[in-house]
N, C-alpha and C positions, 0 to 999 in steps of 0.2 A: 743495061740489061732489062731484057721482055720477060714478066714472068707470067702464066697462065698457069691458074687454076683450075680442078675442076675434081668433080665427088662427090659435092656438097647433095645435101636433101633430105628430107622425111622420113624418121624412124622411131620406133618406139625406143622405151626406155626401157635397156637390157640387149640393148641393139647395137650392133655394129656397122662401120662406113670406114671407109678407106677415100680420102683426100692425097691429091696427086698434083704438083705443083712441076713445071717445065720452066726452063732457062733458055734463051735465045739472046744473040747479042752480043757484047762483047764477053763472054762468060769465063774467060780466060784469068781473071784476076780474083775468082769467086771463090771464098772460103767457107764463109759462113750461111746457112739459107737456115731456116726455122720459119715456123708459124706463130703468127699471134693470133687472137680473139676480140671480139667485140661483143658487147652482149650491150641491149638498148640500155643506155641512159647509165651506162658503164666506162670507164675506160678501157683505152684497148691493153691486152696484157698476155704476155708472154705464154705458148702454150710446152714449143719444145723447141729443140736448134740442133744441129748436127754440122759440124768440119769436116771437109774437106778428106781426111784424117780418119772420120769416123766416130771423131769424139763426139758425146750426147749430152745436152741437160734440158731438163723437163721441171715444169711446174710441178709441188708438190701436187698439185689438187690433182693430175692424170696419171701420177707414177702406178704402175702395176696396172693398167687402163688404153693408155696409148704407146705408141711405138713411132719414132720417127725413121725412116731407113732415108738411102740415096744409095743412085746409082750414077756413079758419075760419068760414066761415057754414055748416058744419053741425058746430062745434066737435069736430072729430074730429082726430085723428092719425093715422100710419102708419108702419110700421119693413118696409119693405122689405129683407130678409133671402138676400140672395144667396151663392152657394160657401159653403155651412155645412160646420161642421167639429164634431165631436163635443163639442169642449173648449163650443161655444155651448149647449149643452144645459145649460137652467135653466127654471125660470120667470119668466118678464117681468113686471114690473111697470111699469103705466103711473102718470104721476103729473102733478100740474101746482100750478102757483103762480103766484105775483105775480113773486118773482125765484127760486126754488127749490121743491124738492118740499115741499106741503103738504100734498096730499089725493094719495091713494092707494087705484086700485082693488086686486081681488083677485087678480091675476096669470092669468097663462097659462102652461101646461107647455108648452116645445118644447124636443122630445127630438130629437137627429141621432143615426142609428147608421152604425155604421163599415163 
């Protein structure tokens, strides 16, 4: 599975972005997609995930903040990114599976400044 991202970029802090993640390939066996995080000299780590289904789980750190949606007949996803906060500044990786991340696009940079 291809996944493309894209969203990412430059906003203050109190700001919002909206990240947009596509499936292409064999996407027929795909349950799972969510995004993770990277932030320099961090590991990467869990931001939100959504089935298939429709079921959600989110890191405590963005509950009440972000929103993950999918729409699945155009296999895409979305991280609706509201009240950002500096400490959010990484790049996102979107990702997807059967029950966890398998394939892995190329990320996106969103930077919040203070």
């Amino acid at each position: 599975v291809q996944l493309q991202a894209s969203g990412g970029g430059l906003v203050q802090a109190g700001g919002s972005l909206r990240l947009s993640c596509a499936a292409s390939g064999s996407i027929f066996a795909i349950n799972y997609m969510g995004w993770h995080r990277q932030a320099p000299g961090k590991q990467r780590e869990l931001v939100a995930s959504i089935t298939r289904s429709g079921n959600t789980n989110y890191a405590d750190f963005v509950k009440g903040r972000f929103t993950i949606s999918r729409d699945n007949a155009k296999s895409t996803i979305y991280l609706q990114m509201n009240s950002l906060k500096p400490e959010d500044t990484a790049v996102y990786y979107c990702n997807a599976g059967v029950m966890a991340p398998r394939d892995w696009g190329k990320g996106t940079q969103v930077t919040v400044s203070s």
